[in-house]
N, C-alpha and C positions, 0 to 999 in steps of 0.2 A: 847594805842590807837588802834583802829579797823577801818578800812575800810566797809563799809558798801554797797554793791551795790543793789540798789530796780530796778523793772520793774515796769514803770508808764504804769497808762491809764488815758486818759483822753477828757472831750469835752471842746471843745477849742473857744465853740460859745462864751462865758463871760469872756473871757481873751484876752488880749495885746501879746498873744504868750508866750514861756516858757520864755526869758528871760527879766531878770527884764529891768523894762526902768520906765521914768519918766510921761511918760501919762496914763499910768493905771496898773491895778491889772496884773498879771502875774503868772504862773503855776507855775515855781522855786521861787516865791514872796513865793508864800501861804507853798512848801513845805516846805523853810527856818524856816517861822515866826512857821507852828507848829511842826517841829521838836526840832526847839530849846524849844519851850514851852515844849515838851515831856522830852526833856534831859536835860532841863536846864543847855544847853550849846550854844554858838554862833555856829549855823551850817549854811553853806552853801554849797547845793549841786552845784554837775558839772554833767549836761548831754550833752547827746550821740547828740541829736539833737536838733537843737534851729528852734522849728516851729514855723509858723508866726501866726499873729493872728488871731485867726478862725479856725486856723487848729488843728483836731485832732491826737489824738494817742492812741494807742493800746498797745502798744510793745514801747515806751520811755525806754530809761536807762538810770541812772544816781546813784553817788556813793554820800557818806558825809563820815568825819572821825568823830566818838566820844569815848568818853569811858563810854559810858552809859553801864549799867550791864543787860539792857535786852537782853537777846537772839536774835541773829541776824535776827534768822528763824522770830522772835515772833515781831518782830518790824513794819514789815508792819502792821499786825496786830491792832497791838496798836494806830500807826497813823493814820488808816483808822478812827477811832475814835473819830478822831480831825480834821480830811478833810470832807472839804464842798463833796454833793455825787457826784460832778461832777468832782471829781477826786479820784484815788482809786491806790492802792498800790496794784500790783497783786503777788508779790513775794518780798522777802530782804533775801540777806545771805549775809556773810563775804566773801570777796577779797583781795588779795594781795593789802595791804599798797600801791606798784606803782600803781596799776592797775588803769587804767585813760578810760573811754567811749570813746573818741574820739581820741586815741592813739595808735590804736591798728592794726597788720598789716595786718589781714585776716579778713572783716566787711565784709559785704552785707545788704544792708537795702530794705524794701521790701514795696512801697507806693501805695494806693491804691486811684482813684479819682473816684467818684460816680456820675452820670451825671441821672436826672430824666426826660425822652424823651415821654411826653406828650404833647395834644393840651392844657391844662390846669395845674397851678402849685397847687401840691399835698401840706397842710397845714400840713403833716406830718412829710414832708419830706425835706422840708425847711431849717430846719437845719446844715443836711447832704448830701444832694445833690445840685447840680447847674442843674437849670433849662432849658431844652432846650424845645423848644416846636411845631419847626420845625424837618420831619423827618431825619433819620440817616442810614447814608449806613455802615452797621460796616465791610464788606469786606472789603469795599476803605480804611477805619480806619485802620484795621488789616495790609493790602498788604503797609500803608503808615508808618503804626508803625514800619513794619519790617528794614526799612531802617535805624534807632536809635540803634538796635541793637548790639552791637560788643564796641571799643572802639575808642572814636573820639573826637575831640573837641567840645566842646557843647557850643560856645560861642554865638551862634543862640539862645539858647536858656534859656539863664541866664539873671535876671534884670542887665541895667546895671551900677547901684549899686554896683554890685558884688566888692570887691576887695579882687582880688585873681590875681594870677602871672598864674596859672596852669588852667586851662578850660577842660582840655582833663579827660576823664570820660568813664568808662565803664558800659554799661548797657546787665545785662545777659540775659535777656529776658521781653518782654511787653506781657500780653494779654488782651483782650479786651472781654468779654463777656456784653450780653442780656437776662435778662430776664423780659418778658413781656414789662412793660416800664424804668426799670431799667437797666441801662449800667454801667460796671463797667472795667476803664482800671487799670492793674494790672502791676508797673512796679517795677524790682527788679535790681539793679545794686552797684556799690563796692562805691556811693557816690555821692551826687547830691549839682548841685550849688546851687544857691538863688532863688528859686520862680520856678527853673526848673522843675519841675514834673508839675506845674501848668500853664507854658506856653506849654510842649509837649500837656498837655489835650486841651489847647486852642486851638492849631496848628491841632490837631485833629480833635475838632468838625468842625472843616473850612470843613477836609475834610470830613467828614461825612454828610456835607451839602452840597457840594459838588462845594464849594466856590475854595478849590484846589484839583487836583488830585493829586492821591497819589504817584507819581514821584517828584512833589515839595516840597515833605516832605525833599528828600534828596538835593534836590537844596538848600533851608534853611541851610541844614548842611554843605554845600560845602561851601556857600556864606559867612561863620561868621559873618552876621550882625543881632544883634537884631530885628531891624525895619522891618526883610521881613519875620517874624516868626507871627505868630498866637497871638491873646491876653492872657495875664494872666490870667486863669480863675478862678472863683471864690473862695476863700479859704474854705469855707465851705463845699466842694465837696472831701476836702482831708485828709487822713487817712495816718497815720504814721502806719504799722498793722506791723513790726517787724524789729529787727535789730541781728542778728546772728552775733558771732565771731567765730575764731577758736580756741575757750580754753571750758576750762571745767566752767561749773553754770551756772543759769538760762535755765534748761533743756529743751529740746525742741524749746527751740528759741536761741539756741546761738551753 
């Protein structure tokens, strides 16, 4: 038996999110149904992150066990093969037997939310961005992001859905760039709650419209109530773009 760890990408606009559930098609559905066809074995993987629906990825990870005799290297390969294009295996090699995605004690995941800041919405870009169509002060964004920074409770900004004991979260850095009508905030930290990345971009565009200033960014964080934070924004705007460990494989992203 081998352990098997692949690096997903994928767009997440035709999917129910990665994990499986009973109201529609799912990323870890499709990976299941064709790997076991490949290895004519019951596989199911485990990944690194369960995004929601709509939301993309770049840099997904996740492991399966088989004893199929193809080469671990050659396996992505092979199942790109057998996956719809809207999902694609960008790497696979062999892992430690334990080694588990979401188990691990030196992670950093790195999310990216895509905002298109137009008087009119782009039929392009629909897919991958949330529409804003009123102007954006990305100073006040930036000076408002900075306050998330470090490590805190983040129960402001978690659905509250969430069930988790633990809220407190470290986030190593946000940045926010412009170009032309594209805005892109970039935030990287050791692990995010439920919908959290997608409520900070909501709590942002408030203030980039200038609904809040950028000192009530950290009053949100002080306050831990969900209700005085920003809305959820769109899932289409967000991008899973990498998750680094502190071990060896999957080069360059880990």
């Amino acid at each position: 038996m081998r352990r098997i760890r692949i690096l997903v990408a994928y767009d997440g606009t035709d999917y129910c999110g990665w994990q499986i559930q009973p109201n529609g098609i799912t990323v870890e559905e499709v990976l299941n149904d064709k790997l076991s066809k490949l290895t004519g074995e019951d596989i199911h993987v485990i990944g690194a992150s369960r995004t929601d629906s709509g939301v993309h990825a770049l840099g997904n990870v996740a492991v399966f066990d088989t004893e199929s005799p193809i080469p671990p290297e050659r396996l992505g390969y092979a199942l790109n093969q057998k996956l719809p294009e809207d999902i694609v295996i960008v790497r696979s090699e062999e892992a430690p037997l334990d080694w588990h995605p979401r188990y691990q004690k030196q992670v950093t995941k790195t999310y990216e939310y895509h905002i298109y800041n137009a008087a009119f919405p782009n039929p392009l870009k629909r897919r991958y961005s949330a529409f804003v169509s009123y102007p954006m002060d990305i100073e006040k964004m930036r000076k408002g992001a900075s306050f998330l920074v470090g490590e805190h409770d983040f129960v402001s900004f978690c659905n509250v859905r969430t069930n988790v004991e633990d809220t407190v979260r470290r986030i190593d850095g946000i940045e926010i760039d412009k170009k032309g009508e594209d805005i892109t905030i970039r935030v990287t930290g050791n692990g995010f709650l439920y919908n959290m990345v997608r409520i900070i971009a909501g709590t942002l565009i408030r203030v980039g419209r200038g609904f809040y200033i950028p000192e009530k960014v950290k009053e949100i964080l002080d306050v831990k109530e969900r209700t005085k934070a920003g809305v959820t924004a769109p899932p289409e705007g967000l991008v899973l773009v990498e998750i680094k460990y502190d071990c060896q494989g999957l080069e360059g992203r880990e």
